[in-house]
C-alpha positions, 0 to 999 in steps of 0.5 A, a space after each residue: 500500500 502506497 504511503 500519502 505522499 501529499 503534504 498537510 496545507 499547513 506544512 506547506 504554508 510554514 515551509 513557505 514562510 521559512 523559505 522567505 524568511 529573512 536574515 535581515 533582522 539582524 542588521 536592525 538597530 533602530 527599534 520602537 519602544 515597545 508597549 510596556 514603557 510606552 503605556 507609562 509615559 507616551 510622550 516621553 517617546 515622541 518628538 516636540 518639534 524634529 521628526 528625524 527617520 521614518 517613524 515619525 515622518 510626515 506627523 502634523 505638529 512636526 511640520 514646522 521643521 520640513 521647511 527648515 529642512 529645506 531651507 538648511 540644504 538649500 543654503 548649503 547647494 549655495 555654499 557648495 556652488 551646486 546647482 542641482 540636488 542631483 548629487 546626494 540623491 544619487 548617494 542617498 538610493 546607494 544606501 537606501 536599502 542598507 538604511 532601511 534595513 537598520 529600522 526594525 518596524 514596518 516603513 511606510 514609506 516608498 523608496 523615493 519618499 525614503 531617499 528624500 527623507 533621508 537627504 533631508 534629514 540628514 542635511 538638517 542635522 549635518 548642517 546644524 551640527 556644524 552651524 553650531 561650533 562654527 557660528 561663521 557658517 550661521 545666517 544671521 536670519 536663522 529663528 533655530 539660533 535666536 531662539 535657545 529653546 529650539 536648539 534645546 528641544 532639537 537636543 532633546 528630540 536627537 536623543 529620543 529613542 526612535 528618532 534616529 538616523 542610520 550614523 553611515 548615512 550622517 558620515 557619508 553626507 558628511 564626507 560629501 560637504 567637508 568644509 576647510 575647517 579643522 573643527 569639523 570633525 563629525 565626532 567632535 560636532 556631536 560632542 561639543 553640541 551635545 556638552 554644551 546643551 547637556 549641562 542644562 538638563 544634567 549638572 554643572 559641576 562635570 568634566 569640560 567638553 576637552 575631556 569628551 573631545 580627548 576621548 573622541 579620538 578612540 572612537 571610530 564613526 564606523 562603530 557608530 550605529 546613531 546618534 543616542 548610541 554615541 552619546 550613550 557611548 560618550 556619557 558612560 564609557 568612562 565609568 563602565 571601563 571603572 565598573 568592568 575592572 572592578 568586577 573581574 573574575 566575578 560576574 554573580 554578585 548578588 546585592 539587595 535595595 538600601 534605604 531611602 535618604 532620610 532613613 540612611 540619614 537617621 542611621 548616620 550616613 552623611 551625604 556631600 556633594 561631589 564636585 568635577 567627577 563623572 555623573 555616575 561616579 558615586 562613592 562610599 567613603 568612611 560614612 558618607 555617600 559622596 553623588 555628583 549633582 543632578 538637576 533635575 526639570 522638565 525633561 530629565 524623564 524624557 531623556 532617563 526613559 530613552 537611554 535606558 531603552 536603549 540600555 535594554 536593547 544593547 546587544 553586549 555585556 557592557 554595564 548598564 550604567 544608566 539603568 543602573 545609575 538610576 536604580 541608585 536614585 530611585 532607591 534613596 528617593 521614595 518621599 518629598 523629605 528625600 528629595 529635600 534632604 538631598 536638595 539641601 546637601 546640592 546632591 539634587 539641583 530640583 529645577 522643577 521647584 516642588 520636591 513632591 514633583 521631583 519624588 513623583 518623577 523618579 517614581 514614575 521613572 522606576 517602572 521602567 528599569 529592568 535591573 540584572 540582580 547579577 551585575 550592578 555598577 553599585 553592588 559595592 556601594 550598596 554592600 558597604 552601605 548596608 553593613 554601615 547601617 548595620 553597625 549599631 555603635 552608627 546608629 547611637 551616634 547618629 541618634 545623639 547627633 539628632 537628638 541632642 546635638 542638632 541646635 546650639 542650644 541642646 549642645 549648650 544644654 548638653 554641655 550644661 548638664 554634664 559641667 553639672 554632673 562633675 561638679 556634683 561628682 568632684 564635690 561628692 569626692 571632696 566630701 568623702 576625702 574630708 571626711 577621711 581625712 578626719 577620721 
């Protein structure tokens, strides 16, 4: 009996969708943020006033900037001495399928729609960055530089998660419009924009932009995947080179939350400000916890929310110094009275003017981070801050602090009472060596 050697409509129907399945996937670095962190906080994930990319392209409130756009390339057809775009377009369809590859989501635009974009959106940034540091190359007319806060929502816009650009196609129109200038330097214009606009949203007490600009040397434009992955890469590298040496030969350090502020406060822990270090650069030292400044406003969440999403997506075993960064804050700060005691140690710069806005956010903020309970750019600070608390002899110390020594008049009524008792004491002795001396 002849077996049946017709197949199931279904295996037929799963062969085929293996047989055209692509390895392309692979080549994606550019995602959407899924669900679960855009259901916290939608608009933290979308653009104000620059749609960059194919996400977000063509949306209403966006529109603004097209005509920019438009204007920035025009300007530099003038500069160049071309007449025609013909040029970059040619440039642009070479990469066109490379590019869309590196988007992960369903594009709805076709490939002219897609080179154009890509033309102008590059151009925009190029052209930008470069008007920047090289304030000769600006048009004393240009509203983007009359006015700081469109050059500060264009930052912040850059930085978002799914308003990025291919970092190939920002070099290769970059190459294309070199100018005779030894500061344009693609890397080097991402940095000094970048520094010059990050001390509004972050600290003021942090490295100058020559140390960042040092540190651009080692960095490769063909590493280089987008524009917040360079940034990310700039932020945190020098402090995770720190973290990767401190952990060598252990990977599985198990660690567990500390307190709040307040709590480590009443257990004696002192708190100081750290001056001229790293963000992230936070120590434990003989009692006291010593954090660089962070101010904090508007736009803090936006920027926490779209590094760690990219923290989650990195594919390496790198630290991740955001995430982790943030697991630290979130920790001390659970309450108002938190963020006040930190606020008046200069730990919090609270830009947003009501300390319960500021506990609201990092609440807020917490429900986005994954934490590896394995490796933790803060397992050591948190162990030895734990074992503090648990010394008993730290936690009397810092009750007598509180409770008697924490104005001059309970110092003065202190000191009163005790001058008291030796008086009582030596005049109890002198009695008792009188009365000896008479027996």
């Amino acid at each position: 009996m002849m077996a049946n050697t017709r197949a199931d409509p279904l295996s037929l129907h799963l062969d085929d969708k293996l047989t055209h399945l692509s390895g392309a996937h692979f080549e994606c670095y550019i995602y959407k943020v899924h669900d679960r962190l855009r259901r916290q906080n939608e608009r933290a994930y979308e653009p104000e006033i620059l749609a960059v990319g194919p996400y977000h392209h063509g949306k209403g409130n966006l529109r603004m900037m097209e005509e920019h756009k438009l204007r920035y390339l025009k300007l530099l057809l003038e500069r160049t001495n071309e007449r025609s775009v013909d040029r970059y377009i040619v440039a642009m369809r070479k990469l066109q399928e490379r590019a869309q590859r590196c988007y992960t989501d369903s594009i709805s635009l076709n490939k002219d729609e897609f080179v154009e974009m890509m033309l102008l959106d590059n151009c925009f940034v190029i052209e930008l960055l470069r008007k920047f540091t090289i304030k000769s190359m600006r048009d004393m007319h240009d509203p983007i530089f009359k006015m700081d806060w469109i050059l500060h929502s264009i930052w912040c816009d850059l930085m978002l998660f799914e308003n990025q650009l291919p970092f190939f196609v920002l070099v290769q129109m970059f190459n294309m419009t070199k100018v005779p200038d030894p500061r344009d330097n693609i890397i080097d214009l991402v940095i000094r924009y970048y520094y010059s606009v990050r001390e509004q949203y972050f600290c003021g007490n942090s490295p100058g932009p020559e140390k960042f600009l040092r540190a651009s040397y080692q960095i490769s434009a063909r590493d280089v995947k987008h524009f917040l992955g360079l940034i990310h890469h700039i932020t945190t590298s020098s402090f995770a080179k720190l973290v990767s040496q401190r952990n060598v030969g252990d990977n599985k350090k198990r660690w567990d939350y500390i307190y709040c502020a307040t709590e480590l406060h009443e257990a004696g822990i002192k708190f100081k400000k750290a001056n001229y270090t790293p963000l992230f650069d936070i120590k434990f030292i003989n009692g006291t916890l010593e954090i660089p400044e962070l101010a904090v406003e508007e736009k803090t969440e936006c920027i926490f929310r779209n590094m760690i999403a990219h923290e989650e997506h990195l594919q390496d075993t790198a630290p991740k110094c955001i995430t982790d960064y943030l697991t630290f804050l979130c920790c001390l700060i659970n309450s108002p009275k938190d963020v006040s005691l930190l606020r008046r140690f200069g730990i919090l710069n609270n830009m947003l003017g009501d300390d319960e806005a500021v506990a609201a956010l990092f609440s807020r903020v917490f429900g986005c981070v994954f934490v590896s309970r394995d490796e933790f750019c803060y397992y050591d600070v948190f162990i030895n801050v734990k074992a503090y608390c648990r010394q008993r002899w730290n936690m009397w110390k810092a009750k007598l602090r509180r409770d008697y020594f924490n104005s001059p008049w309970t110092i003065i009524s202190f000191l009163g009472v005790v001058l008291l008792l030796l008086l009582t004491v030596t005049q109890t002795m002198l009695s008792i060596l009188a009365y000896s001396c008479q027996k």
